[in-house]
C-alpha positions as CSV (number, residue, x, y, z in Angstrom):
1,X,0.0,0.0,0.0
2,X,1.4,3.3,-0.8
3,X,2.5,5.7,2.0
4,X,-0.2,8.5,1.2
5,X,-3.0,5.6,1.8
6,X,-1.0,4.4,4.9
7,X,-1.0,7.8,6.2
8,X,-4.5,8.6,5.6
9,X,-5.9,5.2,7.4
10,X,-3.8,5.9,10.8
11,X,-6.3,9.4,11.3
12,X,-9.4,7.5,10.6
13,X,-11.8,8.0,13.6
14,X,-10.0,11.4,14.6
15,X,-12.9,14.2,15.1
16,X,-13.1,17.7,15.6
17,X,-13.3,19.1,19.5
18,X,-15.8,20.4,20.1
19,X,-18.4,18.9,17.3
20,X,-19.5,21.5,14.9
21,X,-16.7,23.6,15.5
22,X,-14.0,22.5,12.7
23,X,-11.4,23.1,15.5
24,X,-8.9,20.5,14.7
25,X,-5.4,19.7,14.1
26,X,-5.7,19.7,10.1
27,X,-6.7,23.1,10.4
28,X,-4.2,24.4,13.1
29,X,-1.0,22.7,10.4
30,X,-2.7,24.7,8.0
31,X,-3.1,28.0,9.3
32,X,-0.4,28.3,11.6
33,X,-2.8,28.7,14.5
34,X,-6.1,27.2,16.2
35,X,-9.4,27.9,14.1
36,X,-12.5,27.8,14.1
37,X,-15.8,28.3,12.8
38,X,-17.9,27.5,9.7
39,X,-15.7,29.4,7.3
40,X,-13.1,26.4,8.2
41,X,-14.1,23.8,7.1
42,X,-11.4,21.2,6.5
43,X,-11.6,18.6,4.0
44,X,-9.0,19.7,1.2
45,X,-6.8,20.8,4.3
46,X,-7.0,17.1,5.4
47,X,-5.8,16.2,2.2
48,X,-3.3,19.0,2.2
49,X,-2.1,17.3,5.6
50,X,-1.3,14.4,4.3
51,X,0.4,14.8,1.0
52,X,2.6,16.7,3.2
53,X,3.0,13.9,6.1
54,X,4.1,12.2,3.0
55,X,6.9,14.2,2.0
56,X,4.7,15.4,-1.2
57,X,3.1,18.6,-0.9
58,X,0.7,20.1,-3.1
59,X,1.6,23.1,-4.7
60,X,-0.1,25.5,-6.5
61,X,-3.5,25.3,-4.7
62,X,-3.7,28.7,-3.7
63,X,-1.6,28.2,0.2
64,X,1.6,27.1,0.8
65,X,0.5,24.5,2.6
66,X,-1.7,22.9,-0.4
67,X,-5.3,23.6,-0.3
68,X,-8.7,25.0,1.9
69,X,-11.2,25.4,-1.0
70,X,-13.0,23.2,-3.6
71,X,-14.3,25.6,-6.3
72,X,-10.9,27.0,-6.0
73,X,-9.1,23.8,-6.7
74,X,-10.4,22.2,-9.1
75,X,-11.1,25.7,-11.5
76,X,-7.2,26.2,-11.1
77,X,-6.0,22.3,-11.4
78,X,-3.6,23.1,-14.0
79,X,-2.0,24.4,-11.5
80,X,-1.3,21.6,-9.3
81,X,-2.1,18.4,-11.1
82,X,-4.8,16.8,-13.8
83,X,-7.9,15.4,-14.2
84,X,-8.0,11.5,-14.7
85,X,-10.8,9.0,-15.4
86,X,-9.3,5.7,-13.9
87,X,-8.0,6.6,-10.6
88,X,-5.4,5.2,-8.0
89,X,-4.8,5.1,-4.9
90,X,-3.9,8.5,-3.4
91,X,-5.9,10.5,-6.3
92,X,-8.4,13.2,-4.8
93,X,-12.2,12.9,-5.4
94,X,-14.2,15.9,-5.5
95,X,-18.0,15.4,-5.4
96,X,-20.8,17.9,-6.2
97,X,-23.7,16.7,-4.2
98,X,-26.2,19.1,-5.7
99,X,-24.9,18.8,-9.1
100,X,-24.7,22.3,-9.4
101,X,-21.2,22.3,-11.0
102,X,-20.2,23.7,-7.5
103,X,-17.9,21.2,-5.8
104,X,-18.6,21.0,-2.1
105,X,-15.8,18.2,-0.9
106,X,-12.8,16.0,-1.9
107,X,-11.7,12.3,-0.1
108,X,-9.0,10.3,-1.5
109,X,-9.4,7.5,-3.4
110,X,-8.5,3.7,-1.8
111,X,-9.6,1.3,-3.7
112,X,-12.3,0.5,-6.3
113,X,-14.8,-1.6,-4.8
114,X,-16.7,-2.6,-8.3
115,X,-20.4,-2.0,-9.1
116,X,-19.8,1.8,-9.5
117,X,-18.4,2.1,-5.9
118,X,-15.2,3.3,-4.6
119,X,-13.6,3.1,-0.9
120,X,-12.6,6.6,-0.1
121,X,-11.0,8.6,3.1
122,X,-12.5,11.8,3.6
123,X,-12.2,14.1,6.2
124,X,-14.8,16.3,7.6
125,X,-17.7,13.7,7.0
126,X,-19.7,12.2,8.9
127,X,-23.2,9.7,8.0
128,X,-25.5,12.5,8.6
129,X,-23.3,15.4,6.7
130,X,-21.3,14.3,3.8
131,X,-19.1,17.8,3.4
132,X,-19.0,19.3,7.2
133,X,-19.7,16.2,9.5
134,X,-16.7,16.5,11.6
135,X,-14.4,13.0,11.3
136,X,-12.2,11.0,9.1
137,X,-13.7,8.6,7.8
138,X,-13.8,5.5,5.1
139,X,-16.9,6.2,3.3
140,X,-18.2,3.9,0.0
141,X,-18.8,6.3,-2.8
142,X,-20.5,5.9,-6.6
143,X,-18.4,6.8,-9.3
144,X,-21.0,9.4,-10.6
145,X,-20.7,11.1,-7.6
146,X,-17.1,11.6,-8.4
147,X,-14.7,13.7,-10.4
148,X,-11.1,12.4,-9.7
149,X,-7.8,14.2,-9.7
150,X,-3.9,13.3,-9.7
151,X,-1.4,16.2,-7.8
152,X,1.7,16.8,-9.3
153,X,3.6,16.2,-6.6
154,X,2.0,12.3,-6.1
155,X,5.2,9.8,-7.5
């Protein structure tokens, strides 16, 4: 298994304190300093964190550290990566639950699980929120759901 999957699994189960609040240690990495509020949320942070746990940080998201905003990443992915149609293991998936063209999170892709699902790690997700729930998690997503993307920085 690759070290960016490996990394991901080990903060499975780790929440924000308190709930609601998207005060947690993602965000702090990020910012430089303890956050909070709904203008944090923290899902392409998460990912942010661990490209950089594994040595491979994102650039050209729009932050030094990677990147804190959907819409933004994905309109400027020339930037720091491409769009692919068969992913692997470590590739982001964004998802636009209202299919509005608006992208409103982004897990990483695990594993394909076949009949149009995928295994992904998301943080920020919980059962009852998909895109502000809280937790890292390893949720089973459709393929339609999903538009996937390969950093620049992933060997």
């Amino acid at each position: 298994m690759n070290k960016i999957i490996e990394i991901a699994i080990k903060e499975i189960g780790t929440k924000e304190s308190p709930a609601g609040s998207n005060k947690v240690k993602y965000n702090t990495w990020f910012y430089g300093k303890e956050v909070s509020g709904i203008k944090y949320k923290w899902c392409l942070v998460f990912m942010s964190w661990i490209y950089d746990a594994a040595g491979m940080r994102i650039k050209g998201m729009g932050y030094t550290k990677g990147g804190a905003g959907c819409p933004y990443a994905l309109s400027h992915i020339s930037d720091w990566g491409r769009l692919v149609t068969i992913p692997e293991a470590g590739d982001l998936a964004f998802f636009d639950w209202q299919g509005d063209g608006k992208f409103d999170h982004v897990g990483m892709f695990k594993r394909d699980l076949g009949n149009g699902l995928f295994d992904c790690i998301e943080g920020n997700t919980s059962l009852t929120n998909d895109s502000n729930g809280g937790e890292v998690m390893l949720r089973q997503r459709k393929y339609k759901n999903a538009v996937f993307a390969r950093p620049n920085s992933k060997k």
